[in-house]
N, C-alpha and C positions, 0 to 999 in steps of 0.2 A: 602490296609492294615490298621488294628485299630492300633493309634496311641498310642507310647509308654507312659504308666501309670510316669509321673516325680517321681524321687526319691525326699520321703519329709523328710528334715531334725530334728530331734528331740535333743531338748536342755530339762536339766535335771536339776532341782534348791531344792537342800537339805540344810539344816539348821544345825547348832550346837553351840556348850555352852551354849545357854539358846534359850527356845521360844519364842515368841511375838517378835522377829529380823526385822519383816519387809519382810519375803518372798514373800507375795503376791501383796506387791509394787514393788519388784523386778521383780518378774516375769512380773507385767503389765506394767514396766517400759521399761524393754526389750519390750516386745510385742509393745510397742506402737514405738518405734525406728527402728525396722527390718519392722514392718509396713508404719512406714513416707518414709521407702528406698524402698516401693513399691510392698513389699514382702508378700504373706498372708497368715495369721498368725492365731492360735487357740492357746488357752491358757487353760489345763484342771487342778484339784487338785486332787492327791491320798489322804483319810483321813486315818488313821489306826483304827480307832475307830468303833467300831465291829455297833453301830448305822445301818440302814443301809441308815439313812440321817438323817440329823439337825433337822427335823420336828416338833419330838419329847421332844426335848431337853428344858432346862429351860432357856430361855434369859440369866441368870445369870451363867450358867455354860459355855454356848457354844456365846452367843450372839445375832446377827441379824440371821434370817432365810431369806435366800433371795431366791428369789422366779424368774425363769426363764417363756418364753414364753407358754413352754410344758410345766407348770405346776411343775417341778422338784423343790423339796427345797433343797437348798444346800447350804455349806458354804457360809460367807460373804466375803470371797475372791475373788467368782466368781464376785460380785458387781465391785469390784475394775477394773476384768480384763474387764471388759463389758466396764465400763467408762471409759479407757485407750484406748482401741482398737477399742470402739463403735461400736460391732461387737455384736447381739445376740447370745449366747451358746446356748447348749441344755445339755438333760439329762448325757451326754457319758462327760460332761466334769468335773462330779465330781463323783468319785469311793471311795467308801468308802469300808473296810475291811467287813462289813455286806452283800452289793452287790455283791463283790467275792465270799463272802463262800457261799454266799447263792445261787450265782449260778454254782458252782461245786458241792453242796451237793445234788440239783434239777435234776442234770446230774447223778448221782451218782443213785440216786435214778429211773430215768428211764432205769437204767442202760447203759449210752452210752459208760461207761469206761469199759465192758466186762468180767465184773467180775476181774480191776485190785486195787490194793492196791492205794487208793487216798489221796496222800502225799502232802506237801505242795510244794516239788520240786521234780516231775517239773507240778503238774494238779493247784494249786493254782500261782506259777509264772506265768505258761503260761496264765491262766484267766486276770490276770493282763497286761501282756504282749500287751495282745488282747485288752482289751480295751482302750491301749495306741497308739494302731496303726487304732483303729478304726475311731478315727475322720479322717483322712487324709483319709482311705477307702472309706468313705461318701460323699468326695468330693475331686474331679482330681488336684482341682487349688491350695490344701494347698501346702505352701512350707514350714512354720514350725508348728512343734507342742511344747511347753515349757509346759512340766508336773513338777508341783509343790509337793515335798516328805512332808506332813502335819509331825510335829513333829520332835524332834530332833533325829541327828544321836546318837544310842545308845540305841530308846526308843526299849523292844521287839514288841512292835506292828507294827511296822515299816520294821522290816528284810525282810517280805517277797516282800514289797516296791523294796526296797534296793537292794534284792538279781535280783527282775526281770529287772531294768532298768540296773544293772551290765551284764546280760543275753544280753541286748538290745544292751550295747556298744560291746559286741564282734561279736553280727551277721548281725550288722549293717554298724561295723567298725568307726574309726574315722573320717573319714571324713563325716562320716551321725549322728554321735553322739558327745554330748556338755554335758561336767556334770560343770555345777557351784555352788560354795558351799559359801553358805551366813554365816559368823563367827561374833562372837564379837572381837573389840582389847578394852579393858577397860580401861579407866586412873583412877591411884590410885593416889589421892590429897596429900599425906602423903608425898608421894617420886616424886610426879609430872610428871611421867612419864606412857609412854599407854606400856602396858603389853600384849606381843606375845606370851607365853603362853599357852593359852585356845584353840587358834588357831592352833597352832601345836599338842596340842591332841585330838582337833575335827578330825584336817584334819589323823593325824596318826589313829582316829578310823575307818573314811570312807576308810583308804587306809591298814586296815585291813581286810573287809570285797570284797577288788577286785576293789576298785573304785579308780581311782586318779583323781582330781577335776582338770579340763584343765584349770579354773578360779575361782580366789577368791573374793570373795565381801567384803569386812571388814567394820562394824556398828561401827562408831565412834562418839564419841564428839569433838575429837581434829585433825587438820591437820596429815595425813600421811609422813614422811618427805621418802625420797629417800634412806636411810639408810635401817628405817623401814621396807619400801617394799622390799627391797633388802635381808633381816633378813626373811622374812616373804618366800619370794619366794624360798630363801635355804634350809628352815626347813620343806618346804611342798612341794618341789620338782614342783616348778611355774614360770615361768621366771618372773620377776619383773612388766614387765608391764601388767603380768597378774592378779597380785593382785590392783584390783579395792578398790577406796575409796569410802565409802557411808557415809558419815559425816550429821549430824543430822542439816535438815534445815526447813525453816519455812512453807510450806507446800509441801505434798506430791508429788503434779503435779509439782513441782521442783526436783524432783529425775532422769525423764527420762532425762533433762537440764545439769545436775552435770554426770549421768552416762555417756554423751555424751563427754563430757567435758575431762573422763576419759579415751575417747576411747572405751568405751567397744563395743560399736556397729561396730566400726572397724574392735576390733577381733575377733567376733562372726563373722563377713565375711570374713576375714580371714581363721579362725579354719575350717569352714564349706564350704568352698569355693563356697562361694556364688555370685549369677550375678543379680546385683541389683542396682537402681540409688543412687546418692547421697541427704542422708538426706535431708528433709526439717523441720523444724520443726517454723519457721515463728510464723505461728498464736499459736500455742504453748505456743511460748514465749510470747507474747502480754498477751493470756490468763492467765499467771501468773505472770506477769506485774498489772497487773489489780487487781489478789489477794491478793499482797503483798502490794500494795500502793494503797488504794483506796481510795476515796474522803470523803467518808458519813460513819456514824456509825448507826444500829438500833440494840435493845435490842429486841428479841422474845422471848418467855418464850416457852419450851415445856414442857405440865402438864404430864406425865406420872407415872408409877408406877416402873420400871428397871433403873432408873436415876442414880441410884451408879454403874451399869456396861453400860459405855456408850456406849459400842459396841453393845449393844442393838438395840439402832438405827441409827446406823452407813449408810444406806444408807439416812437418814434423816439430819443428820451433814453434809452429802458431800452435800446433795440438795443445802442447804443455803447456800452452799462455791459456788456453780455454780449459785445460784440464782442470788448471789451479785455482779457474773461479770458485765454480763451488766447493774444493778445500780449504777454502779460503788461505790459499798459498801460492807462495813464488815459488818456483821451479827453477832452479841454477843450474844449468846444461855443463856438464862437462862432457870438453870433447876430447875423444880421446881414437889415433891413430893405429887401427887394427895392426896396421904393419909394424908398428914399435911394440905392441905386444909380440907379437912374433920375435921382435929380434930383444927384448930388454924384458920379458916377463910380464904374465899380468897383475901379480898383486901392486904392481909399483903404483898402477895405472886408478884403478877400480874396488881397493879394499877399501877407501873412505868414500865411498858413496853409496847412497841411500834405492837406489835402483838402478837398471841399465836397460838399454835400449839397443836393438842389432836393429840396423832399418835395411832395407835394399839396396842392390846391386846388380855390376855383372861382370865377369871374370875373375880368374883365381887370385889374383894378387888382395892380398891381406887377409885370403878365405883361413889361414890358419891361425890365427891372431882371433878372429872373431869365435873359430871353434871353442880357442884355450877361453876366452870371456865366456861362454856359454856352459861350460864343464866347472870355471871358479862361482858363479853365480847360484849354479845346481847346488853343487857340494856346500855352497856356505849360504842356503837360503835367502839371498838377496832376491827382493822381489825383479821380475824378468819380463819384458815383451818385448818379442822376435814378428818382423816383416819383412814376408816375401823371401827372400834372400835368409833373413834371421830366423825364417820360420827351418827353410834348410839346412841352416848351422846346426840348428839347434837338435834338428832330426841324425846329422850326420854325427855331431858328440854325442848323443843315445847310441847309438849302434858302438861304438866304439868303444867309450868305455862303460857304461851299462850291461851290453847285450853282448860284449866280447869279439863284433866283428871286426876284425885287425884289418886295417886299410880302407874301412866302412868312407867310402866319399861317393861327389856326386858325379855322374856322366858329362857335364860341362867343364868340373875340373881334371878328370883323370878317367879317361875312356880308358883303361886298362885295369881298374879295381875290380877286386873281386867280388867287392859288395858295390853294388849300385845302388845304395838306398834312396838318391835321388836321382829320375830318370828324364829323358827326354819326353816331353805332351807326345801322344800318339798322332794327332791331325799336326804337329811339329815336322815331323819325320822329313817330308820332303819340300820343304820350306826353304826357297836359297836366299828370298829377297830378306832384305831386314828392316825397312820400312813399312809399319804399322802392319804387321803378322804374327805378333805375338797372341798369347790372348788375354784381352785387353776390354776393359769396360767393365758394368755391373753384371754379377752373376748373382742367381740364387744360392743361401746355404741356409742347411739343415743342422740346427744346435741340438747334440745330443742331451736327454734329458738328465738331473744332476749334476751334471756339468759345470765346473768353474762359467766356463762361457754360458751357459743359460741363467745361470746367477748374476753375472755382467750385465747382458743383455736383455734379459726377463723376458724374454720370448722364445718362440721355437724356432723361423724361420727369422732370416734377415737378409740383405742385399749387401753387397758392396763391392769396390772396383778391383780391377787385379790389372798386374802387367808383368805378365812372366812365360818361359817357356817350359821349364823347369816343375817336376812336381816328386809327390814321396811316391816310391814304386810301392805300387800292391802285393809283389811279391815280400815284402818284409815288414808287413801289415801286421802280421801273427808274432813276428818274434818280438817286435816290437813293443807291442802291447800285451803280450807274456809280462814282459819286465815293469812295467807298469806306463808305460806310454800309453794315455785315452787320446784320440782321434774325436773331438768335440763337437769338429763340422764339418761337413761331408756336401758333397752337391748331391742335389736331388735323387739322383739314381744310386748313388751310393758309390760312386767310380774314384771321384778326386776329393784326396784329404786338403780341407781347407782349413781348417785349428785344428793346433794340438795341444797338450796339455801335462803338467808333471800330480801326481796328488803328494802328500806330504810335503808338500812344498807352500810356503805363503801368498807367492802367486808367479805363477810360472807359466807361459799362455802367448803361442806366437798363433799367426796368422798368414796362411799365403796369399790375402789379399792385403789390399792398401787401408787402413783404417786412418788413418790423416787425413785423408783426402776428400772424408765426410763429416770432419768435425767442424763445429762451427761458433761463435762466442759464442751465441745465446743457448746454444745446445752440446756441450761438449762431446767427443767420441767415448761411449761407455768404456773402451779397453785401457784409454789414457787414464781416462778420470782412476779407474781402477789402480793401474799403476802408480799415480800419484798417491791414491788413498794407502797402498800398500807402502808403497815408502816410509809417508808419514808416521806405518803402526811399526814399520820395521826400524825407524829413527828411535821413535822413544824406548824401544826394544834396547836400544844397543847402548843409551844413557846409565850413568850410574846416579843412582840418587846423591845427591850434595849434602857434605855433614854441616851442620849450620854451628858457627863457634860464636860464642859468648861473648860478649864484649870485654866480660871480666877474665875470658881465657887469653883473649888476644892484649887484655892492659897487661896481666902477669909475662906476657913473651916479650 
């Protein structure tokens, strides 16, 4: 007989009184705690936002685009959950309101609905519905799925959200379904006291719409006292110890630690009656042990041009925080505005710091601000990693003033150079659309051998994601590496240069793929950790040894 398919349980995490709450810490916070109990877990995001992914969107509106195995660009949430749970996703785990309509209206259109009237309930819930259940379809061994509602309770883009996981808890039942609603309690400094409030008409609007939250998450500054929760659990119909505290601490990877603390992973096995071991979370705690108190400090500048919305390169911030465990060091980001190098110089910006970082982009604005940061870093052996974008800068300052080519830029900023060291992808060429046609997702590459990069990474072969249309043309492959540019990684066939490299240099080593986007706490990205490690030898480099004065020198002064 074919053995019975396990019922996977689905936990549900919506937001209200304000956004930016922290839901997608939440969600990978849990994820990563029902996962230390042995349990396996997927973590997806509904977006409401008709997009039909972040691809498109301007860093400064939406943020980081993060970029999955398959290629899929998706919120920067899913980064978090990946880093949490260290578990690769795929495309089914970020559903955007674009992706539903778009594929009911496709259905509609071949006519699979029969000529019936296509409503939002029930041919839009059900779409929804379905892609909520599809990860656990995909594979026997999931036991949870936690779908994360983007946007607050109340927004209208969001109802049809709302309305199908409210569909979910009645044909699923409670004991296969888990709604948790993540609130603010606010403290008002005037009268000094946190205000419950906001929390009782979030939770009164979810529990208008069908939904009663079985636990509450509360986003605090200030201790929850027993009263509080007691107040909080009457007015929103929650037993007391189900109102969890999430009080604002000093980094993120300390959230799963505190939700632990609060029980929550208890009552998530509880509620859902779950068969599972007891926690371990050990190295964990070491691992953020390690963030909170670390021994050494370096200053890295990263040059970009999205520096006022940091969430821009939010899976690049988290690099540094993983890079620094095992050097046992903080990482202090400076950020620094390509386009004010351009216009004020770059020693003003970048001489007192300890390494530098060019991360990604697209269009020309502050492309020369980053070249001059990539030409001062060379010349003055400051250790260096170039992404994507940084890996081009960096090819375009070689050409120019290395290898003498005068006006050496790339085909995206100036289709009239004489040197095109950086060209358009050839399957690029007749490309108009510009949602998800870049090329995008994990590729193989080939580490040449002695290599900086085979040192890094101690292997030959390695994978990793890319998002770009841009690459270094093979015509200037030769002159290039006359002057001493090595080409470190290559794809398979030998076509597209994916690292590069400087020698006599301390560590000089960009990447035209994404290396962020693979690091992880428990395992950092080899090229970060690298970078930091160079730092730190490049810091004490630059130290002068301290004359030590007598006590009997300083009584005679």
């Amino acid at each position: 007989m074919p053995r019975k398919k396990k019922q996977t349980k689905y936990i549900f995490i919506s937001g209200g009184v304000t956004s930016s709450l922290g839901k997608g810490i939440a969600a990978a916070s849990i994820g990563l705690l029902l996962k230390s109990r042995g349990l396996e877990v997927r973590l997806q995001k509904f977006d409401p936002y008709i997009n039909v992914d972040p691809g498109t969107m301007n860093p400064f509106q939406h943020g980081e685009v993060y970029v999955l195995d398959d290629g899929s660009e998706t919120d920067l949430d899913l980064g978090h959950y990946e880093r949490f749970i260290d578990v690769s996703l795929n495309k089914f785990s970020n559903v955007t309101s674009g992706q539903v309509y778009d594929a009911v209206i496709q259905r509609e259109r071949r006519g699979d609905y029969l000529g019936a009237t296509v409503q939002v309930i029930p041919h839009i819930t059900d779409e929804i519905k379905s892609r909520c259940t599809l990860l656990a379809q995909m594979d026997d061994n999931v036991d949870i799925v936690i779908t994360e509602i983007g946007g607050t309770v109340g927004d209208i883009e969001a109802m049809p959200f709302l309305e199908a996981i409210r569909q979910m808890g009645l044909e699923y039942g409670p004991e296969n379904t888990l709604f948790i609603h993540l609130t603010l309690i606010p403290y008002l400094k005037t009268s000094d006291e946190l205000k419950t409030k906001p929390t009782q008409h979030s939770v009164k609007a979810l529990r208008e719409i069908g939904i009663q939250p079985n636990i509450l998450i509360c986003r605090t500054t200030r201790k929850l006292s027993r009263d509080i929760k007691r107040k909080i659990g009457l007015f929103c119909n929650v037993p007391p110890e189900a109102v969890i505290q999430d009080i604002d601490c000093q980094t993120i990877y300390e959230v799963p630690i505190l939700f632990h603390c609060e029980l929550l992973d208890n009552l998530i096995v509880h509620y859902l009656d779950l068969l599972c071991k007891d926690l371990d979370l050990e190295e964990w705690k070491k691992m953020v042990e390690k963030v909170k108190k670390p021994v050494h400090n370096v200053r890295i500048a990263i040059v970009g041009k999205y520096i006022n919305l940091r969430d821009a390169y939010k899976s690049i911030t988290e690099a540094f925080i993983h890079a620094g465990v095992p050097n046992d060091t903080h990482v202090e980001l400076v950020w620094v505005s390509s386009e004010e190098i351009a216009d004020e110089g770059v020693e003003k910006f970048i001489s007192n710091v300890d390494g530098v970082l060019i991360p990604g982009g697209f269009g020309e604005r502050g492309i020369e601000g980053k070249i001059e940061a990539v030409r001062y870093v060379r010349e003055n052996k400051i250790p260096f990693l170039g992404l994507c974008l940084g890996l081009q800068c960096a090819v375009i300052e070689f050409a120019r003033n290395v290898c003498g080519l005068k006006n050496a830029n790339s085909y995206e900023f100036d289709q009239k150079t004489p040197h095109p060291v950086i060209h358009l992808m050839d399957e690029q060429r007749k490309i108009t659309r510009k949602g998800g046609t870049m090329r995008l997702g994990a590729y193989p590459c080939n580490i040449t051998k002695g290599s900086l990069a085979e040192k890094i990474y101690n292997k030959p072969k390695i994978s990793e994601r890319h998002r770009h249309r841009y690459e270094v043309n093979n015509e200037f492959r030769n002159v290039l590496g006359d002057k001493g540019m090595v080409f470190s990684g290559l794809s398979p066939d030998g076509a597209l240069v994916e690292m590069i490299e400087l020698q006599n240099h301390p560590y000089f080593i960009a990447s035209q793929f994404h290396p962020e986007l693979k690091s992880r706490p428990m395992a950092p990205h080899p090229l970060f950790k690298g970078l930091v490690e160079a730092a730190l030898k490049y810091q004490k480099s630059k130290k002068v040894p301290s004359t030590k004065i007598s006590a009997s020198t300083l009584k005679n002064k």
